[in-house]
C-alpha positions as CSV (number, residue, x, y, z in Angstrom):
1,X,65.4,19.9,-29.9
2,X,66.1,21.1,-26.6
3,X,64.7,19.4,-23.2
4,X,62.6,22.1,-22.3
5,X,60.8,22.4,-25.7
6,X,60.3,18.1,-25.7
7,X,59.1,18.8,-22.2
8,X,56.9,21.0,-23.4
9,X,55.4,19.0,-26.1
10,X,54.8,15.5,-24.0
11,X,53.2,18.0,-21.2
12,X,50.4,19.5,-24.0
13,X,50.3,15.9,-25.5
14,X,49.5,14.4,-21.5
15,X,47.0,17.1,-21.5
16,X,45.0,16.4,-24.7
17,X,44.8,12.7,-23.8
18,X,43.6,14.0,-20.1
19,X,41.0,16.5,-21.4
20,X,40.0,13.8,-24.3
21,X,39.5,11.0,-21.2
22,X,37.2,13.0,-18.9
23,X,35.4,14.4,-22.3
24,X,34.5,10.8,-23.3
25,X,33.8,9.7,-19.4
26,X,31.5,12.5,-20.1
27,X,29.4,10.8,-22.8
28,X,28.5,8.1,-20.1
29,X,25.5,9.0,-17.5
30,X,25.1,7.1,-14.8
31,X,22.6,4.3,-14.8
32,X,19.0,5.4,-13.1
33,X,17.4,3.9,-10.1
34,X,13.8,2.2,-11.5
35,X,12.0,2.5,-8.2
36,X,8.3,-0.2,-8.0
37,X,5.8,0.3,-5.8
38,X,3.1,-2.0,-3.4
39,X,0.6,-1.4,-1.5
40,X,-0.3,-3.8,1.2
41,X,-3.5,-4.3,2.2
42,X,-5.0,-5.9,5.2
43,X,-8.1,-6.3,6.5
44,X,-8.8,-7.2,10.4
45,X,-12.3,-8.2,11.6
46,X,-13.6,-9.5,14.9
47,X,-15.4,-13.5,15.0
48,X,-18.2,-11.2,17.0
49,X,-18.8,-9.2,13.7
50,X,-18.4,-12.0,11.1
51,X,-21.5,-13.2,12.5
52,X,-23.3,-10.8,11.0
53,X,-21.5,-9.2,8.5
54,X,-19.5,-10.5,4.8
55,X,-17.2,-7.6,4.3
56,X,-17.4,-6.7,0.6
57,X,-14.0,-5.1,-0.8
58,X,-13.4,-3.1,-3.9
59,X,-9.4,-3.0,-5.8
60,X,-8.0,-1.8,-8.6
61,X,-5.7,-4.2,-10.4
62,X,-2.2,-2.3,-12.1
63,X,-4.7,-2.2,-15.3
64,X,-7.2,-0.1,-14.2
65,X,-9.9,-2.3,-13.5
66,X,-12.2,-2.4,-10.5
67,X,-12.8,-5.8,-8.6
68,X,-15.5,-6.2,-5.7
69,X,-14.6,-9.3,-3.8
70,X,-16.9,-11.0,-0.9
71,X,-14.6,-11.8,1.4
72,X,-16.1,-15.1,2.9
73,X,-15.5,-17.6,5.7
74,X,-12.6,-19.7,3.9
75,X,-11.1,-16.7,2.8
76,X,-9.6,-15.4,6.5
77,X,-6.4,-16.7,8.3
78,X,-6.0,-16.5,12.2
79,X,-8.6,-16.8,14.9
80,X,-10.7,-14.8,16.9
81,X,-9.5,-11.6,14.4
82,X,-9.5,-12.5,11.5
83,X,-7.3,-11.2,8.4
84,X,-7.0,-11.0,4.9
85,X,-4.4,-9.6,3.1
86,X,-3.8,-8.5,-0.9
87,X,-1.3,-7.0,-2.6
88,X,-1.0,-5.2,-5.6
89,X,2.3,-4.2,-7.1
90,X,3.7,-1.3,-9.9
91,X,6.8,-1.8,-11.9
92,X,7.1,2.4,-11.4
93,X,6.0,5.4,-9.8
94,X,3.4,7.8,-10.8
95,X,0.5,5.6,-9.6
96,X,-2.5,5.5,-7.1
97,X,-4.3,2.4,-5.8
98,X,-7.0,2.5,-2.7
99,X,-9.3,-0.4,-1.5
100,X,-12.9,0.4,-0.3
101,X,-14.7,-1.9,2.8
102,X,-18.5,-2.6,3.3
103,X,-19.8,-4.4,5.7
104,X,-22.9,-6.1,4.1
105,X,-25.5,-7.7,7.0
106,X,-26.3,-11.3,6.7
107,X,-29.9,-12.2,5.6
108,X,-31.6,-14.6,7.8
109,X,-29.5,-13.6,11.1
110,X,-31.3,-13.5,14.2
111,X,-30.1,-10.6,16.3
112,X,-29.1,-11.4,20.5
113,X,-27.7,-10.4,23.0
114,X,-23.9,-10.0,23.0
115,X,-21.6,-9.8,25.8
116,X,-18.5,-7.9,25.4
117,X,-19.3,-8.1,21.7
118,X,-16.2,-7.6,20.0
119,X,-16.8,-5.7,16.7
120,X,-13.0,-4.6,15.6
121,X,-13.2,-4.0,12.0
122,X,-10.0,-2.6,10.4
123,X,-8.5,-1.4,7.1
124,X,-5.1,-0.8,6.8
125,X,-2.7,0.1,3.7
126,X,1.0,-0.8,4.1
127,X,2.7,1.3,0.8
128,X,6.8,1.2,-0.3
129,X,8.4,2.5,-2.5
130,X,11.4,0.2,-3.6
131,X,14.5,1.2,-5.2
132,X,15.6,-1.2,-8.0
133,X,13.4,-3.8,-6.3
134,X,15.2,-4.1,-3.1
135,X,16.0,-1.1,-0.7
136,X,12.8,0.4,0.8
137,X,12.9,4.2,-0.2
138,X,9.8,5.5,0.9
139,X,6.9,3.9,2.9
140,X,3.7,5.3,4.7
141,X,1.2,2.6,7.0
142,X,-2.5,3.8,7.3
143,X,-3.9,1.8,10.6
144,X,-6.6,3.0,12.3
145,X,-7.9,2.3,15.9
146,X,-9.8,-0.8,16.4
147,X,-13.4,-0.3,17.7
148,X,-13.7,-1.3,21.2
149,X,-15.4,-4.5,22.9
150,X,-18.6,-3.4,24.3
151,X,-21.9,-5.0,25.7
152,X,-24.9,-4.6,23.6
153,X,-28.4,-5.8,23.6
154,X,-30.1,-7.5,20.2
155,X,-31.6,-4.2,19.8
156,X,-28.8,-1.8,19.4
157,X,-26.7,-5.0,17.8
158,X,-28.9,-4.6,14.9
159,X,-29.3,-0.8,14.9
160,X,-25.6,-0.5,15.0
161,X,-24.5,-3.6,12.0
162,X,-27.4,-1.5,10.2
163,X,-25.4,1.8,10.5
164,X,-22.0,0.3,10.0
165,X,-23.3,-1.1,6.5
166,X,-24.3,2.1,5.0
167,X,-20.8,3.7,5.0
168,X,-17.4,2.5,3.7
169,X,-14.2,2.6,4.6
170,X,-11.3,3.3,2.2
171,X,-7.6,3.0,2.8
172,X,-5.0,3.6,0.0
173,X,-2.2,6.1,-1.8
174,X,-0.5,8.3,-4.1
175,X,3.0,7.7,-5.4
176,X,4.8,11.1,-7.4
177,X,7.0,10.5,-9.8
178,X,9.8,10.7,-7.4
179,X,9.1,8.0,-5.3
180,X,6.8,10.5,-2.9
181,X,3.8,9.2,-0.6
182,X,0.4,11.1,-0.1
183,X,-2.0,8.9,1.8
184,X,-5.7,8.2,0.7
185,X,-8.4,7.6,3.9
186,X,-11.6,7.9,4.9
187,X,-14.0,6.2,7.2
């Protein structure tokens, strides 16, 4: 056998072991990301309103079902504003979650003056989308402007807490199947 044709041979053999490597590299896919999602939750509210409010929210747990909480005095941290927070977290995509506010009037309260009554009241939704439960992928904050301090006699106090209990607020989101944000609001 001459060199040329052995040369020959070991280059066609080289090359079926080369195209029978990449072939079989090709039966292997590369892992996919799992992405998870939370939403973050937090609601704000002044001491000036807590007088005369207990803010009543309404969740959805990952199952499906709806919770209304009274969010009462032991319930807040911090002072002066006062905040509570939940969180609510998806082991995928393809979900929706929002959380509705009202602000239910105290019975029994007796309405007065305020000066520079401070009636911030705020929802706001905090949502990421994690890959593989650490690197943030995607994320989208709803937070409104607070309400501003203003001075208000017994009168209008009560007209307005009577106003601001018959409509809701609602903060929350959409997450696509590829890890995509489309906000849910309303006030």
């Amino acid at each position: 056998m001459s060199m040329k044709v052995l040369n020959n041979i070991i280059s066609f053999s080289l090359l079926v072991i080369a195209i029978g490597v990449f072939s079989s590299c090709s039966q292997y896919e590369l892992p996919e990301h799992s992405l998870d999602v939370e939403f973050k939750y937090e609601l704000t509210c002044s001491e000036g309103l807590l007088k005369y409010v207990t803010p009543q929210v309404t969740i959805t747990d990952t199952k499906g079902v709806q919770q209304t909480i009274s969010i009462e005095d032991g319930m807040w941290k911090g002072t002066n504003r006062k905040t509570w927070t939940q969180s609510i977290h998806y082991d995928s995509v393809n979900v929706s979650n929002m959380m509705t506010v009202r602000y239910i009037p105290k019975s029994g309260i007796t309405y007065q003056d305020e000066v520079a009554f401070d009636n911030a009241h705020n929802l706001s939704c905090y949502i990421i989308v994690q890959e593989d439960g650490d690197g943030i992928r995607n994320d989208y904050t709803i937070i409104p402007d607070f309400p501003s301090a203003v001075d208000v006699k017994a009168d209008v106090l009560e007209n307005y807490i009577e106003r601001l209990s018959q409509s809701a607020t609602t903060r929350g989101g959409k997450v696509d199947s590829k890890g995509e944000v489309t906000k849910i609001e309303n006030d």
